[in-house]
FIRO-711984 format. One line per 5 residues: number of its first residue (from 1); their letters; for each residue x, y, z of C-alpha. Coordinates in Angstrom, 2 decimals, decimal comma. Example, Ala and Ser with C-alpha at 12.3 -4.5 7.8 and 13.67 -1.06 7.14 Angstrom:
BEGIN
1) AS) 12,30 -4,50 7,80  13,67 -1,06 7,14
//
This chain:
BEGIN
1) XXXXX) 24,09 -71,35 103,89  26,37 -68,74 105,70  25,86 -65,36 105,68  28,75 -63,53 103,68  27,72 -60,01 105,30
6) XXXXX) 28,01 -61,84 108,69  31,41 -60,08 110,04  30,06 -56,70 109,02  26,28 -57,66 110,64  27,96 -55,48 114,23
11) XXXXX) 28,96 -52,09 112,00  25,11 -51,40 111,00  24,10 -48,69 113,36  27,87 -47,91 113,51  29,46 -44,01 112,97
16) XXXXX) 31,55 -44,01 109,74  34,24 -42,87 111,60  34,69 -46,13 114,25  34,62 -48,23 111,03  37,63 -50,43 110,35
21) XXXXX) 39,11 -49,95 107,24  39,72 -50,59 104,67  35,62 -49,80 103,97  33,72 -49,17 100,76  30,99 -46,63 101,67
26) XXXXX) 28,18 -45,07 99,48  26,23 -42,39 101,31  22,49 -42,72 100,78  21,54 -38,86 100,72  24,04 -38,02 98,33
31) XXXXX) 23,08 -40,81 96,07  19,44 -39,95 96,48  20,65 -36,14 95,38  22,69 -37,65 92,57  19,08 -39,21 91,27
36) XXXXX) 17,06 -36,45 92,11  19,74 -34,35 89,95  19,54 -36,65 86,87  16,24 -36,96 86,82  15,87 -33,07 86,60
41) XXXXX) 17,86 -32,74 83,77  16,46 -35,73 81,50  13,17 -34,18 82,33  14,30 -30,92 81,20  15,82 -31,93 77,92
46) XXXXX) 13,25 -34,19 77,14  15,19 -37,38 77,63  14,97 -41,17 78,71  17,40 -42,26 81,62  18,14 -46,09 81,31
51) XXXXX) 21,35 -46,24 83,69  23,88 -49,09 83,78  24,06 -51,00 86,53  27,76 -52,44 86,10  28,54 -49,82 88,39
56) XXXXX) 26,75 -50,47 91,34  25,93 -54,05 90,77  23,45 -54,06 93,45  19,46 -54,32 93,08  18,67 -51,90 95,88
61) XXXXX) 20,16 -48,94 94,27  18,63 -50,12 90,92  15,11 -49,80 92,27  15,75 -46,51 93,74  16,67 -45,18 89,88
66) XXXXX) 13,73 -46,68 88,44  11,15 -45,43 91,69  12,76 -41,95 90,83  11,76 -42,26 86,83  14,31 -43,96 84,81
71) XXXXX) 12,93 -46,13 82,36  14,84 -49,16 82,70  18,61 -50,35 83,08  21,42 -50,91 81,04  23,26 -54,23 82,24
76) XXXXX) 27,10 -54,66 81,01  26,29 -58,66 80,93  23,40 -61,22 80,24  24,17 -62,05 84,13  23,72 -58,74 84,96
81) XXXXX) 20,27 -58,58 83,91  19,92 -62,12 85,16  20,26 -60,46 88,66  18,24 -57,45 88,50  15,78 -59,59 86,97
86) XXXXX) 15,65 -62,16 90,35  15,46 -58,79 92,50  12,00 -57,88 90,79  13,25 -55,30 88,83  11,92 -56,82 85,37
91) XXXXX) 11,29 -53,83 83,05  13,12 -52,41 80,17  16,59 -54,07 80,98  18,68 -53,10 78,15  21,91 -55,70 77,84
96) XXXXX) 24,18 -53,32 76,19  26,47 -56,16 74,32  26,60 -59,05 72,23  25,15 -62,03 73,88  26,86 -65,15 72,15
101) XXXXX) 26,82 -68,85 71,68  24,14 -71,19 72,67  24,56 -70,77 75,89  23,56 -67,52 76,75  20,65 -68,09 74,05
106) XXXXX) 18,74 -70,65 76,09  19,74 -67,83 79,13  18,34 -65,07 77,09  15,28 -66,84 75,98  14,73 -67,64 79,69
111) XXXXX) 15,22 -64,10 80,41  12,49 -62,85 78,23  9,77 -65,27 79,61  9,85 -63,00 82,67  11,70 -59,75 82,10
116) XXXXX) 11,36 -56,87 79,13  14,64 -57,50 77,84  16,42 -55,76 74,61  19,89 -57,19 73,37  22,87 -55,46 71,23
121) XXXXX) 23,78 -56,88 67,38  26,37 -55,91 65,12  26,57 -58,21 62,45  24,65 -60,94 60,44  25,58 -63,94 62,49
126) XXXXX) 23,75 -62,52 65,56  20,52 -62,05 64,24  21,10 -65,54 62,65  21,47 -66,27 66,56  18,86 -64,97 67,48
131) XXXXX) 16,55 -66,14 65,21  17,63 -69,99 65,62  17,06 -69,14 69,54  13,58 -68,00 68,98  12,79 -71,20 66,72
136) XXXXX) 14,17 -73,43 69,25  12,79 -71,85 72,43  9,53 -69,70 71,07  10,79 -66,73 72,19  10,58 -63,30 70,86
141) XXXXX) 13,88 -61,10 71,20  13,94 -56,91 70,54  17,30 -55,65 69,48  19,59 -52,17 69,20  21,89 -52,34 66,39
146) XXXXX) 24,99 -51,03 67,57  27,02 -48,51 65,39  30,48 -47,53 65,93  30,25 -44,05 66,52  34,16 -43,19 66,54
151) XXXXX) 35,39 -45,68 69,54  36,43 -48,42 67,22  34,85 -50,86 69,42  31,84 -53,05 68,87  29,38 -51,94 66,74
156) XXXXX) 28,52 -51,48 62,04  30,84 -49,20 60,44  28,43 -46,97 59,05  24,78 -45,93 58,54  24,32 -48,05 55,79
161) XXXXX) 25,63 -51,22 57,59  23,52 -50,09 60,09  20,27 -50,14 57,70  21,08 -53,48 55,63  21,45 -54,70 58,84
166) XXXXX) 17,85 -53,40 59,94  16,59 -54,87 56,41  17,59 -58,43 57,91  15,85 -57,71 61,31  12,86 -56,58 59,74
171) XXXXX) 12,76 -59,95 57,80  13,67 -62,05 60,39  10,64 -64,23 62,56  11,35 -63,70 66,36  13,28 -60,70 66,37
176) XXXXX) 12,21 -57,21 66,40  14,23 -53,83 65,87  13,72 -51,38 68,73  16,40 -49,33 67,85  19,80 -48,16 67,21
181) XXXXX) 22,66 -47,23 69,65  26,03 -45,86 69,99  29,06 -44,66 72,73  31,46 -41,73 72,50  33,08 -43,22 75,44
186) XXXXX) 36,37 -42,42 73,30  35,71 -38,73 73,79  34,72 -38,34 77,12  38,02 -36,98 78,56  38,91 -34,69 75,97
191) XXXXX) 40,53 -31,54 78,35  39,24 -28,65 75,53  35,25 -28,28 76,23  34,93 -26,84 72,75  36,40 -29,64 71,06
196) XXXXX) 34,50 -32,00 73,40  31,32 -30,90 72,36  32,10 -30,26 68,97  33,60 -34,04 68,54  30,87 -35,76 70,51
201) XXXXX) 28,23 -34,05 68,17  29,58 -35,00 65,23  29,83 -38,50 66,86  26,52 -39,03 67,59  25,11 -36,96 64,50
206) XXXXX) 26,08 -40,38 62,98  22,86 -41,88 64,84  20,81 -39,18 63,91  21,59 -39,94 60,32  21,23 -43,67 60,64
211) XXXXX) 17,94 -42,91 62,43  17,00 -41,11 59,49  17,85 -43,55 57,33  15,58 -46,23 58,65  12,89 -44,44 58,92
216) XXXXX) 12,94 -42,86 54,89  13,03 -46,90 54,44  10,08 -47,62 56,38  11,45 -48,86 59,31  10,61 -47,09 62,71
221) XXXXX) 13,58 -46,30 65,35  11,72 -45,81 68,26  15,59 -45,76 70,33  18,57 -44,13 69,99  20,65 -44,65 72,75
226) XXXXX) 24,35 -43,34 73,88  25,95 -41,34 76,12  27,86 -41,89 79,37  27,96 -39,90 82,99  31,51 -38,59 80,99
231) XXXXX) 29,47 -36,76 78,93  26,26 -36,26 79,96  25,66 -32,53 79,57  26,56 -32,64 75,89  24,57 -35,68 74,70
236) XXXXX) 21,36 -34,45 76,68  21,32 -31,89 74,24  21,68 -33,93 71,34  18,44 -33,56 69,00  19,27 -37,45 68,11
241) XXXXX) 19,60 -38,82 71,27  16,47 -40,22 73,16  17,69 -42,24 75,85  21,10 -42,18 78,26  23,15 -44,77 79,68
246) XXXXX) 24,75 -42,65 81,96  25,08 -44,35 85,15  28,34 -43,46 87,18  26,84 -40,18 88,21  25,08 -41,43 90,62
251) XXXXX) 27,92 -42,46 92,85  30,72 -39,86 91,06  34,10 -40,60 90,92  37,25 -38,50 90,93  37,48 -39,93 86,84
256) XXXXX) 34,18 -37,67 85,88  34,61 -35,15 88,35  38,35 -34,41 87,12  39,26 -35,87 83,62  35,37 -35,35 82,14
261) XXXXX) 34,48 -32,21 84,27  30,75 -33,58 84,87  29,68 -31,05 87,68  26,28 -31,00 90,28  26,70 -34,18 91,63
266) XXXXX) 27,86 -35,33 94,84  30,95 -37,91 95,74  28,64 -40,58 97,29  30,89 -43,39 96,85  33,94 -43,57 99,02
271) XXXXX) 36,17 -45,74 101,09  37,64 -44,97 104,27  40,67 -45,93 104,88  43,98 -45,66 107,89  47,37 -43,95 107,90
276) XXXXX) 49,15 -47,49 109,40  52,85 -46,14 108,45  54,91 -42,81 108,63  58,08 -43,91 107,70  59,11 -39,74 106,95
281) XXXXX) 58,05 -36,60 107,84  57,01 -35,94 104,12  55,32 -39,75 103,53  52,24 -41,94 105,19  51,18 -44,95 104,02
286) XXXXX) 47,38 -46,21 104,23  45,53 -49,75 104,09  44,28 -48,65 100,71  46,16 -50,26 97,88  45,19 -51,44 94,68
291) XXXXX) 42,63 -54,01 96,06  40,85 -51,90 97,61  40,17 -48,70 94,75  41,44 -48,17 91,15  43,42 -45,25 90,53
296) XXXXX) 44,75 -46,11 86,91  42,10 -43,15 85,12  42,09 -40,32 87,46  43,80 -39,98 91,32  41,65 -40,43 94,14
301) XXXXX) 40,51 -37,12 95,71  40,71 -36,42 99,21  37,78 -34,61 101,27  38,43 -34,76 104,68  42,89 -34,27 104,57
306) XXXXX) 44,73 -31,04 104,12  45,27 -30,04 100,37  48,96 -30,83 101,04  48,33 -34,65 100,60  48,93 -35,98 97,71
311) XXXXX) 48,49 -39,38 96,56  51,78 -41,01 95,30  52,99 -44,44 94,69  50,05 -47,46 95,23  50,66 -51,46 95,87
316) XXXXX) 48,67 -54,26 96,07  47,35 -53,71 99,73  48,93 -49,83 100,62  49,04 -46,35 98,90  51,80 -43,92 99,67
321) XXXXX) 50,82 -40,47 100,00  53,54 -37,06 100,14  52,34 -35,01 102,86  53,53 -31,29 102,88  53,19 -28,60 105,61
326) XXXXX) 50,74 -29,16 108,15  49,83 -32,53 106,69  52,91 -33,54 108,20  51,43 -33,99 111,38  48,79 -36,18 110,34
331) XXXXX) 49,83 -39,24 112,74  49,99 -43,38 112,24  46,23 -44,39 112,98  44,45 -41,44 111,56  41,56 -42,23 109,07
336) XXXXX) 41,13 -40,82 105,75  38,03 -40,72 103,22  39,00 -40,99 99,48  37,31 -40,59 96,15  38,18 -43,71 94,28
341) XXXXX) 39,52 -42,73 90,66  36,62 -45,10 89,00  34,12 -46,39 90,32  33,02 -49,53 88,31  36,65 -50,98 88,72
346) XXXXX) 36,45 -50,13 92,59  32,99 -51,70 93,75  34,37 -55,23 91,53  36,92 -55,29 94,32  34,27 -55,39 97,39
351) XXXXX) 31,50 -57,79 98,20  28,96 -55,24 99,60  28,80 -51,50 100,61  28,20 -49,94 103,63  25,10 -47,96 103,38
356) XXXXX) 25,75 -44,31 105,27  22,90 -41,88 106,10  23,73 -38,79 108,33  27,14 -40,21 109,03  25,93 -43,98 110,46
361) XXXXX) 25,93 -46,98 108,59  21,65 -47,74 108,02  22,17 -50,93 105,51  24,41 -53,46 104,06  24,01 -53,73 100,10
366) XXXXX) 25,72 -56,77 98,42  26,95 -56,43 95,29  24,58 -59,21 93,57  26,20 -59,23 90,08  29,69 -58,89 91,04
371) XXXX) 31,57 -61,32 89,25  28,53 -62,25 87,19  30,65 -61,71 84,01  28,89 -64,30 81,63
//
């Protein structure tokens, strides 16, 4: 089989800056900061961390959350778990959707015979999955009951959906309830702090009350589970909330450093990129377009260009940039480092990362799961 890291084998050992771009970076002590940081502040506040991976996609940086403390992972996708699970990294992987059909049954059944794995239902018909699955393939299968917390998403409409649905679980051979969870990922953006916090309490005060609920019935809710890196210092504080997704924060993007106003962690995910035009004394063009980085929820920040450049107008393979005073000078050839707007929707675009410590590429990382969409 060929080796697809084999034209990037020669940069390992490499300075960032002799790179050729475009090049997705993520800069090891940063990242380790980033999880040193989290870490802190679940400990703090009393919290589980149990950060998606759809992110990174990438087992190594997986094991480095979990070595660190976090409790498990949150995988977007069944195949995302699938992956982590082939790296080793077999405990409390939390597949935070619907896993449909009988397809993905016989996957998830296979899943569970080697991996602690807990899946997401809304409504009757899953558990009726579920529990066909289990008779068919002797498999146990733990659950979260998803409840639409204000996104209008996935998830029941209320706390009492939520506990007739708990009823069924609780009556249902080979399926178990380990909880309840929930996302304000509709709220994370909000530009007034107040309201932010006000709005994502009384979001997620809707799990505390369903948690209630259950339990005055008899049934424990050992999980409640929300929150994204959006929105992290607000949920952590959350009386209802045991457990956090959050996951971004450990590479940061210009998205949660700009539009959600998440603070203390480093940009440890960038990509370097190359002015290749200068068509006008007030324009450049790089090698950066919209292959390379997403820009669509927040524009990419520059750390290493005068504050004068400004990102502009981007393609399918270039990026304009306006260029004001002494940015002007900034000449064709001259390399750049940008912080992509999002990260999940910039790492899909790449096949690996180039691992930087002290400014030299140490590792290669492929993205394992990318693409795994299933």
């Amino acid at each position: 089989m060929s080796d697809p890291l084999a034209p990037y084998r020669h940069d390992v050992g490499r300075p960032v800056h002799e790179l050729d771009t475009p090049v997705l970076c993520l800069d090891l002590e940063l990242v380790e900061q980033n999880i040193a940081r989290a870490i802190e502040l679940f400990r703090r506040h009393g919290k589980h961390w149990r950060p998606h991976t759809k992110g990174y996609k990438t087992p190594q940086l997986a094991r480095r959350v979990l070595a660190a403390g976090a409790v498990g992972l949150t995988c977007a996708k069944l195949a995302e778990a699938e992956a982590m699970a082939r790296a080793g990294l077999t405990g409390g992987l939390l597949v935070a959707n619907q896993v449909v059909g009988p397809e993905k049954m016989e996957r998830l059944a296979r899943l569970t015979r080697c991996a602690e794995v807990i899946v997401t239902i809304d409504h009757p018909d899953h558990l009726a999955m579920l529990q066909q699955a289990a008779r068919q393939h002797g498999a146990v299968f733990s659950v979260l009951i998803e409840l639409d917390i204000g996104m209008a998403r996935a998830g029941v409409p209320s706390p009492q959906a939520a506990l007739e649905l708990a009823q069924q679980v609780e009556q249902a051979p080979g399926v178990q309830l380990a909880g309840i969870m929930g996302y304000e990922g509709h709220l994370l953006d909000l530009p007034d702090l107040d309201e932010k916090r006000r709005r994502i309490y009384q979001a997620l005060d809707l799990l505390g009350e369903t948690c209630e609920l259950l339990q005055s019935k008899g049934i424990p809710c050992p999980i409640v589970s929300a929150g994204g890196s959006g929105s992290l210092p607000i949920t952590l504080t959350h009386p209802a909330v045991t457990e956090l997704q959050a996951g971004g924060l450990v590479m940061m993007d210009a998205y949660y450093a700009c539009k959600c106003h998440l603070e203390g962690f480093a940009h440890a995910l960038t990509v370097r990129t190359t002015i290749t035009s200068r068509p006008a004394a007030d324009r450049a063009v790089i090698d950066a377009g919209l292959k390379t980085m997403h820009v669509a929820y927040a524009d990419p920040l520059f750390l290493d260009a005068p504050p004068v450049v400004r990102f502009d107008t981007p393609s399918a393979e270039h990026a304009t940039l306006r260029l004001e005073g002494e940015a002007q000078h900034l000449p064709i050839g001259h390399r750049l480092t940008v912080v992509p707007g999002y990260s999940d929707l910039t790492t899909v675009l790449h096949n690996q990362f180039h691992v930087v410590r002290n400014g030299v590429v140490e590792q290669l990382w492929p993205l394992e799961s990318r693409g795994h969409l299933r």
